[in-house]
C-alpha positions in Angstrom: 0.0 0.0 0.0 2.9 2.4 0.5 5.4 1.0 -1.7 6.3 3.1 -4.0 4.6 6.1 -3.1 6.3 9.4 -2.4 6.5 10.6 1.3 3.3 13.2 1.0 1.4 10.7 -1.4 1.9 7.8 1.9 0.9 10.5 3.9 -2.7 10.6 2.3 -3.3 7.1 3.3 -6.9 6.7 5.3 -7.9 4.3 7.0 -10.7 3.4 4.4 -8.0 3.2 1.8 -6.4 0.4 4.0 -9.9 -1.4 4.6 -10.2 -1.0 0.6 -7.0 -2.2 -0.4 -8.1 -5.9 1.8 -11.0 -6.1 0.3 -13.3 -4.4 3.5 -13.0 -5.0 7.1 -16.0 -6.1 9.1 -17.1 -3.7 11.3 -15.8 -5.2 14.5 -12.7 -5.4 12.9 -12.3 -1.2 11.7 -10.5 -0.3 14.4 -7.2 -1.8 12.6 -7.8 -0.1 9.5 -7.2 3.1 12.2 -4.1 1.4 13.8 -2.6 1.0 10.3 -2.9 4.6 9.4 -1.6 5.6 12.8 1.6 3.5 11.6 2.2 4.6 8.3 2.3 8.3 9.9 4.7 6.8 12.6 7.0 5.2 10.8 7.0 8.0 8.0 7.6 10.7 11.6 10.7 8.0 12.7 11.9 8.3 8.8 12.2 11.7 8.7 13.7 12.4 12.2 16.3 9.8 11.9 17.1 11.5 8.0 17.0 15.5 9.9 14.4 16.5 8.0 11.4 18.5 8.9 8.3 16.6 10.2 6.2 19.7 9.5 4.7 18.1 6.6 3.2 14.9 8.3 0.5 17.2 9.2 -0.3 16.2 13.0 -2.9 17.9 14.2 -3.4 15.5 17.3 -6.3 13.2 15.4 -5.2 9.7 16.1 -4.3 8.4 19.4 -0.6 8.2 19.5 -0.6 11.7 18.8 -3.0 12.8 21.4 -1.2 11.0 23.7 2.2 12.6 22.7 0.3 16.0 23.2 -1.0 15.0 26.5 2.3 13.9 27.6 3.6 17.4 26.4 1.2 19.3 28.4 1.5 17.3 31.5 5.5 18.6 30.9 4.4 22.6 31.2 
């Protein structure tokens, strides 16, 4: 599913585009169509950290829950 796809092109991966490319997910089953997409923007944050380059364009804006998390951590920290 991300093979082959630029950086910003992976980064447009939805969940429904993961429960499309197997074929559907049963509904009790969704929820890993959600972990998937929180791991594509994972892994694609650890690439770019590890290369020094800006992860301003993985777009966080706190949707998913490792992010939240992260930015709960953060404000427990002030």
């Amino acid at each position: 599913l991300v093979r082959g796809k630029t950086v910003d092109e992976a980064l447009k991966i939805t969940n429904k585009a993961v429960a499309e490319a197997l074929d559907g997910l049963p509904p009790v089953k969704m929820h890993c169509s959600n972990l998937a997409e929180e791991a594509i923007r994972a892994a694609i944050e650890d690439y770019m950290k590890r290369n020094g380059l800006s992860d301003e364009s993985t777009g966080c804006d706190a949707c998913c829950r490792r992010c939240d998390d992260i930015h709960h951590h953060d404000e427990d920290d002030d």
